[in-house]
C-alpha positions as CSV (number, residue, x, y, z in Angstrom):
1,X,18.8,49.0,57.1
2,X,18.9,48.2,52.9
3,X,18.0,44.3,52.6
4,X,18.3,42.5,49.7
5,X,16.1,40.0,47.7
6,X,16.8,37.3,45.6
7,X,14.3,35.9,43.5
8,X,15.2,32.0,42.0
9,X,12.4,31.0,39.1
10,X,12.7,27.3,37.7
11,X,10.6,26.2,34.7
12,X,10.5,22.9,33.2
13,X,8.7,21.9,29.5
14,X,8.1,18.3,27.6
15,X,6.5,17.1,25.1
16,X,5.8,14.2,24.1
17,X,4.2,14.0,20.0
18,X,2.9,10.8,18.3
19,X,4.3,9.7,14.7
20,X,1.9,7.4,13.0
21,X,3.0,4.4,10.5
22,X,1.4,3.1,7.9
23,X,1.7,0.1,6.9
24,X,-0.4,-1.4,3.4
25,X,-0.6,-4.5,2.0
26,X,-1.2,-6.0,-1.7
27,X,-2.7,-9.3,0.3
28,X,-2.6,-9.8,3.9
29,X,-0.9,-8.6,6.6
30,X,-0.3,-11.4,9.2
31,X,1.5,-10.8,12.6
32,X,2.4,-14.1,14.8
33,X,3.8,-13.6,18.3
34,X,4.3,-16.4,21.0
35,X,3.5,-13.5,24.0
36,X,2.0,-9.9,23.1
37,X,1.2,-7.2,20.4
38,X,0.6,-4.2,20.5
39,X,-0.5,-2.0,18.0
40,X,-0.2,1.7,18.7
41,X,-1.1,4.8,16.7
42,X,-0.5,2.8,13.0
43,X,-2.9,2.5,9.8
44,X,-3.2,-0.9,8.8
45,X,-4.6,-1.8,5.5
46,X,-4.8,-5.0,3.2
47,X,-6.7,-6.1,0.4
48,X,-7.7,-9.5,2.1
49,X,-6.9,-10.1,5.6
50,X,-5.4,-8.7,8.9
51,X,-4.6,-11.4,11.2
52,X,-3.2,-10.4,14.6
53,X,-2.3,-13.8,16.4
54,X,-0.6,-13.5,20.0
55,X,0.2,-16.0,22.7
56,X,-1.4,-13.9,24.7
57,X,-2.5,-10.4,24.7
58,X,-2.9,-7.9,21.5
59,X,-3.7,-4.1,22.5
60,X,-5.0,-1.9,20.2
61,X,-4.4,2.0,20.9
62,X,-5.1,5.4,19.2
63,X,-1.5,7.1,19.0
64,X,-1.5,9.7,21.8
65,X,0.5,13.6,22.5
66,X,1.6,14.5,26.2
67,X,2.5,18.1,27.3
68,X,4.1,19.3,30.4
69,X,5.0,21.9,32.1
70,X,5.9,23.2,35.6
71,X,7.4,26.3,37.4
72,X,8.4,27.8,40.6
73,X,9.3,30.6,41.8
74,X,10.8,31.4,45.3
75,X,11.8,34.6,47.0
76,X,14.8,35.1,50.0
77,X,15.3,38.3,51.9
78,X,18.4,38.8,54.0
């Protein structure tokens, strides 16, 4: 009796890559917001002042990169 195989192989990739913004001021930079900020992975520069004022919460992050990856592999025999 010959059988046969059959081999099925699935692979699956992302990435995910941070672009930082700058942003620079002459003065002041000066952000108002009635709920949340939230400042992720940017360069913030003035020659006075940086004033963030929120409603409620401001968060603060470094910018951040995500790689994934995944694979099977599965075999039949008939």
């Amino acid at each position: 009796f010959v059988g046969q195989e059959t081999l099925k192989n699935k692979n699956r990739e992302s990435q995910q890559t941070a672009a930082a913004s700058h942003i620079d001021a002459g003065q002041d930079i000066v952000v108002n917001s009635g709920r949340d900020i939230t400042q992720r992975g940017s360069d913030l520069y003035a020659e006075n002042d940086i004033a963030l004022q929120a409603g409620r919460d401001i968060t603060i992050d470094a910018a951040g990169e995500r790689s994934e990856s995944a694979s099977s592999q599965s075999a039949k025999r008939s």
